[in-house]
C-alpha positions as semicolon CSV with decimal commas, in nm:
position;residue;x (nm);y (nm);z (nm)
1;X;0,906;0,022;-1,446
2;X;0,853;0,306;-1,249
3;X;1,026;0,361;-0,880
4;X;0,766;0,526;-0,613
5;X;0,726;0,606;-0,283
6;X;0,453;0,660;0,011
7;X;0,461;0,830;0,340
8;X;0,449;0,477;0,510
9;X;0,803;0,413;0,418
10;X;0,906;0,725;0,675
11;X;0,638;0,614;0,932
12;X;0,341;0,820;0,854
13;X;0,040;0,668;0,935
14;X;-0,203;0,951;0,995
15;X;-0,286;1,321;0,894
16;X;-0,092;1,471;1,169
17;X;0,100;1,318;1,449
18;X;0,351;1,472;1,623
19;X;0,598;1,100;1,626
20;X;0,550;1,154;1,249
21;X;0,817;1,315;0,987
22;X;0,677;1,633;0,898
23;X;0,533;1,679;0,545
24;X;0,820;1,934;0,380
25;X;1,094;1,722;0,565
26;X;0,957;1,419;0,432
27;X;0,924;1,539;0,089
28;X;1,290;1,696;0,091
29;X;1,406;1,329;0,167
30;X;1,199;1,146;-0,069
31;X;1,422;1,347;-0,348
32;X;1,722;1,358;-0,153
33;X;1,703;0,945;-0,126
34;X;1,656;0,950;-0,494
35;X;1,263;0,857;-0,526
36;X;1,114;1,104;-0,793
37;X;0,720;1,015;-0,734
38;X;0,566;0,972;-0,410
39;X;0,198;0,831;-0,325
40;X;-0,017;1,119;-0,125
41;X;-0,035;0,882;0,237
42;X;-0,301;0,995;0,468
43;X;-0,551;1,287;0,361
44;X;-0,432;1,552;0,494
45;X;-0,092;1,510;0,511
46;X;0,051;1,597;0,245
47;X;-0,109;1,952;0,083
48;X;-0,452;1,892;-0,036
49;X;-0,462;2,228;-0,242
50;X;-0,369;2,141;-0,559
51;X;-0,167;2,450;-0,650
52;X;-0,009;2,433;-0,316
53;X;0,127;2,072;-0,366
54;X;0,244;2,118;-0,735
55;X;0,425;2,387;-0,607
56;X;0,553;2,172;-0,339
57;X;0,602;1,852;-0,570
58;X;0,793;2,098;-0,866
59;X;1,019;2,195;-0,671
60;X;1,188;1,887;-0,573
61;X;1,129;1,746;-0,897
62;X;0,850;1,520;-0,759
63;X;0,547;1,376;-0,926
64;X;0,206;1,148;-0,759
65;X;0,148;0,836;-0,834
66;X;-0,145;0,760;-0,648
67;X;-0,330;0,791;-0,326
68;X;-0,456;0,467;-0,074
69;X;-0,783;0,512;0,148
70;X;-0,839;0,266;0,369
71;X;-1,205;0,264;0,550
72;X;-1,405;-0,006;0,657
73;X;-1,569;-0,159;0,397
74;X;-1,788;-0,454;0,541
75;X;-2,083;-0,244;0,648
76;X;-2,374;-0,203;0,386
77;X;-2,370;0,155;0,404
78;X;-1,971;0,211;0,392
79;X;-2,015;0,384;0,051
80;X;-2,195;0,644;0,221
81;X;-1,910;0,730;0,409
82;X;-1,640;0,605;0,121
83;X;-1,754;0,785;-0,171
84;X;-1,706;1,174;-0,066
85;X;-1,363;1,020;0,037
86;X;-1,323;0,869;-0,254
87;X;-1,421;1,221;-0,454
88;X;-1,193;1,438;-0,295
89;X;-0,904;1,198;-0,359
90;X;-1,058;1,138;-0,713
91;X;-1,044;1,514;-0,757
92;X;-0,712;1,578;-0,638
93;X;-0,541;1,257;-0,844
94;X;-0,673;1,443;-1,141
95;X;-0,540;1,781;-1,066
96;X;-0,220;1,602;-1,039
97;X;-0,213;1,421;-1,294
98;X;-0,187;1,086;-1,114
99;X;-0,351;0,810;-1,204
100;X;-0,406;0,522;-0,912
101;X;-0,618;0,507;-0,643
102;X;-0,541;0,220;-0,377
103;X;-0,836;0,108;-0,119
104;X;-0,785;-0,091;0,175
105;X;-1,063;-0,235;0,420
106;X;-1,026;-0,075;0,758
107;X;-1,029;-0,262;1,072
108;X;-0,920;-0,312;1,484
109;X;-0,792;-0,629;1,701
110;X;-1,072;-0,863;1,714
111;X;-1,178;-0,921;2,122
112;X;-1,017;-1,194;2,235
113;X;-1,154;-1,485;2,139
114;X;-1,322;-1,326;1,831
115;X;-1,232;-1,372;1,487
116;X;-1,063;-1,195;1,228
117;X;-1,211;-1,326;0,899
118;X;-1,526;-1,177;0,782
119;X;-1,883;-1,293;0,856
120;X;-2,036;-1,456;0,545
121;X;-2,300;-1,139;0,517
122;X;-2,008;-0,892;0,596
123;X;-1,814;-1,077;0,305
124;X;-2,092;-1,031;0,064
125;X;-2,124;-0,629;0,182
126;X;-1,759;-0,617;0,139
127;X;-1,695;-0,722;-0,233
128;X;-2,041;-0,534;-0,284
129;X;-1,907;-0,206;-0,183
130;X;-1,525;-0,248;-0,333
131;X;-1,695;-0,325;-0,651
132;X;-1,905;0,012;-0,573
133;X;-1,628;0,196;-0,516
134;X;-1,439;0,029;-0,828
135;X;-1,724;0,123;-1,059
136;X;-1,720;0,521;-0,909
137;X;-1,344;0,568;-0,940
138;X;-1,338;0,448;-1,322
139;X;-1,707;0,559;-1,391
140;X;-1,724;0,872;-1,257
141;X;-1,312;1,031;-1,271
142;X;-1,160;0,807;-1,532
143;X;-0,880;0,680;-1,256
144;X;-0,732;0,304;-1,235
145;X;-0,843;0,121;-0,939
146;X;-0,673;-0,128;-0,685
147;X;-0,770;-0,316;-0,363
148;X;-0,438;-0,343;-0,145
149;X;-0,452;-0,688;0,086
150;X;-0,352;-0,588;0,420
151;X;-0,259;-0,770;0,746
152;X;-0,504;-0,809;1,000
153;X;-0,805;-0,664;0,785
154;X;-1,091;-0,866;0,641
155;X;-0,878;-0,954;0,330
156;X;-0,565;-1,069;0,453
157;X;-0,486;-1,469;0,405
158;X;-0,420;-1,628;-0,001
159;X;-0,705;-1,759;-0,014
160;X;-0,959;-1,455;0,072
161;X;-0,753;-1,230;-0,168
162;X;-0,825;-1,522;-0,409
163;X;-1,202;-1,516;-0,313
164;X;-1,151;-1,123;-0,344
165;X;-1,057;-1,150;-0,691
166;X;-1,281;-1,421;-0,819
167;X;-1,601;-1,261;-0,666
168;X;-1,494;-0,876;-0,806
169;X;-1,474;-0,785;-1,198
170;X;-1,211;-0,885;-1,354
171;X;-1,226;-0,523;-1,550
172;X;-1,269;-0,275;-1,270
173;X;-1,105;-0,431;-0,961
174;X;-0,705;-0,498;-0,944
175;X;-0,430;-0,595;-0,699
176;X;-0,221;-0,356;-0,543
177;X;0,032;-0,654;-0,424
178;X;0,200;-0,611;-0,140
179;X;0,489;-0,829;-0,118
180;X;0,552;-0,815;0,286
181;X;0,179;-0,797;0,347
182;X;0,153;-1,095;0,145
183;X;0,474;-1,323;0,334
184;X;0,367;-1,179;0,636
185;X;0,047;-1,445;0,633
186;X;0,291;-1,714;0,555
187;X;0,231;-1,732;0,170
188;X;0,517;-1,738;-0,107
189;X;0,419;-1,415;-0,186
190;X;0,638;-1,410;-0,521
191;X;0,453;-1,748;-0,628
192;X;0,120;-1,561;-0,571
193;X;0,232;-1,279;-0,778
194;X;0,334;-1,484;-1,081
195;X;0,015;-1,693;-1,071
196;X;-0,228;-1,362;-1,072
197;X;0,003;-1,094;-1,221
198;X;-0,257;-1,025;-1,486
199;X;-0,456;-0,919;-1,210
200;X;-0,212;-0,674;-1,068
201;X;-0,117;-0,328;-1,255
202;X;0,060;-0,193;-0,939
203;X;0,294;-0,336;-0,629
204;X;0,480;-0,246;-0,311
205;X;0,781;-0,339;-0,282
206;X;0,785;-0,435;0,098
207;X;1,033;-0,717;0,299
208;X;1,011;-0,963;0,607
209;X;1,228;-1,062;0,838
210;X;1,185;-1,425;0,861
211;X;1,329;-1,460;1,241
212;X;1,115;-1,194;1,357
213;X;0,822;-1,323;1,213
214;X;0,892;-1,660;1,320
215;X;0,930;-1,490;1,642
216;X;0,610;-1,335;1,609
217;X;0,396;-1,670;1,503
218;X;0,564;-1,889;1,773
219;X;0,475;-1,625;2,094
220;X;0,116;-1,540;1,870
221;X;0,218;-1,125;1,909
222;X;0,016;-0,926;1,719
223;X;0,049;-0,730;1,412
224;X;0,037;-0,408;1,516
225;X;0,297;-0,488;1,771
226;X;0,480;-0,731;1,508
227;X;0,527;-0,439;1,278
228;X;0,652;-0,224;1,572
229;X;0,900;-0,483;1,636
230;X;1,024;-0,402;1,236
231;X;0,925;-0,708;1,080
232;X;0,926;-0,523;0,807
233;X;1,286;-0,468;0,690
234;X;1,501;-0,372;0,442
235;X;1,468;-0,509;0,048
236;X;1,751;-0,746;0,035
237;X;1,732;-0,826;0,375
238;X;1,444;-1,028;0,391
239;X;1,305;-1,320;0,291
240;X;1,117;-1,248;-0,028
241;X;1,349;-1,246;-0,375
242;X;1,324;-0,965;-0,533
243;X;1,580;-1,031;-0,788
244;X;1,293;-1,287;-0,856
245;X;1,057;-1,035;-0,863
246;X;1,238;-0,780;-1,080
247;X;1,350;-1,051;-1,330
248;X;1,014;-1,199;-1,385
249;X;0,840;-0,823;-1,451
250;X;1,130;-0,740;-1,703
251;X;1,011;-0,996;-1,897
252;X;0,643;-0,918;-1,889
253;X;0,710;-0,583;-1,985
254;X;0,566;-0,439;-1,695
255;X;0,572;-0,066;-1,730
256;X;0,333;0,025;-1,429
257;X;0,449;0,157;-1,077
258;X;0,683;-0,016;-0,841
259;X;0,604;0,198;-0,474
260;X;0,910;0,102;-0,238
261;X;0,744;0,052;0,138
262;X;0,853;-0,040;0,483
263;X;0,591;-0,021;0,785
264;X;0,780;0,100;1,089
265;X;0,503;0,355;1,300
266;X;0,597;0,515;1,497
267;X;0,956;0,551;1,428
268;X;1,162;0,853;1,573
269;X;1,193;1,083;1,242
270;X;1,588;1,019;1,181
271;X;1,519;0,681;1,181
272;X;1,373;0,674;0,804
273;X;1,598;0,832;0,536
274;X;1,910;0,625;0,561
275;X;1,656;0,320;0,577
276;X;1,524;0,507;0,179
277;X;1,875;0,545;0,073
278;X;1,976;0,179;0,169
279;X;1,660;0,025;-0,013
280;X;1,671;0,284;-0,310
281;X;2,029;0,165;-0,383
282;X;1,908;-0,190;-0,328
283;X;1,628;-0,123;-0,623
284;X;1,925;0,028;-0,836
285;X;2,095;-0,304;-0,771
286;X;1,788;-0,444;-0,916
287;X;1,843;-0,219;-1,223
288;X;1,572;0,013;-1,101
């Protein structure tokens, strides 16, 4: 297996923010936490010159894995929008000799009252326009692609991610499995992954606290707020079993990317390298 990062696990959630960990700090403690490969986070962020960020990444002895979009995906016309996103990204990977490319579908609070869950004709627009984008990533750049399941989105509960997958090619569009995202909805998340793990050539590594998201259920908080409230914890602190995890990938042979999360915007910028350290030398108790 191989041990990644992303910019979400030190609380960067957009291009620039000034509550975020700035890009060269963040990128001196990815290495000094022991992480060696890092995903890009938002565009932007992180140098999008490529001679500019191998010269950042060689440095440190840092590599990319992989880059995650997420945009909203239910309109008809979203690839009009998506795919000069996605070709910039595309471009980059390739420069960089990364491989993945990770979308997510893009989305607010509902109004009060309103629900979540995708329209049946937003639905069909939806899988239409992953599959799209599926077909331009592998098509047109020769790069792996995976949909990432996300909390509060229009893919979020078991059995739409199941819908998502039976309804998409089977041959262009793949999990990236969240773990938390996943046991955040109230799923066994490690269940789920053993079921489909044919279907999914890339995870993140994420945790929840079960009290706080019992917490969260019972007094019907948001996510948004939920995940301020750091639902998402620490590896082996939490409820999913990742010696579970770890055990059952050894013996498939897995040999694709393990990305090590934790969703804690916005997070004061000390707050997120002894968090990296703790959970890296909870993945080397993992063997990792």
């Amino acid at each position: 297996m191989k041990l990644a990062t992303a910019p979400d696990a030190w609380g960067v959630w957009y291009a620039d923010d000034p509550r975020q960990t700035p890009w060269e700090r963040y990128l001196d403690e990815v290495r000094d936490s022991g992480f060696t490969a890092t995903e890009t986070g938002p565009w932007g962020y992180l140098p999008t010159d490529p001679a500019r960020l191998t010269d950042a990444l060689s440095s440190r002895g840092l590599s990319v894995c992989g880059s995650a979009l997420v945009h909203l995906l239910a309109p008809a016309d979203a690839m009009d929008s998506l795919r000069p996103r996605l070709a910039q990204t595309c471009s980059l990977l390739k420069a960089m000799g990364a491989e993945w490319v990770v979308l997510m579908d893009d989305s607010d609070l509902p109004p009060p009252g309103k629900q979540r869950a995708h329209s049946p004709e937003a639905w069909k627009s939806m899988i239409a326009n992953v599959t799209e984008a599926a077909r331009y990533v592998s098509g047109e750049h020769g790069l792996s692609f995976v949909f990432h399941p996300h909390v509060g989105s229009g893919v979020e509960t078991e059995a739409e991610v199941i819908r998502l997958l039976e309804e998409t090619p089977e041959d262009l569009v793949g999990l990236c499995f969240d773990f938390g995202h996943h046991a955040y909805t109230g799923a066994d998340a490690v269940d789920f992954m053993k079921r489909y793990a044919d279907r999914i050539p890339y995870y993140h590594f994420k945790n929840v606290d079960p009290t706080l998201l019992e917490k969260i259920n019972r007094e019907k908080i948001d996510f948004i707020t939920g995940f301020q409230s750091g639902v998402m914890c620490e590896l082996d602190k939490g409820m999913v079993d990742f010696r579970a995890v770890v055990d059952f990938l050894e013996a498939r042979d897995y040999q694709g990317y393990v990305v090590y999360e934790q969703d804690m915007y916005p997070c004061p910028p000390d707050k997120p390298f002894p968090i990296a350290r703790r959970n890296r030398d909870a993945l080397r108790a993992l063997g990792l």
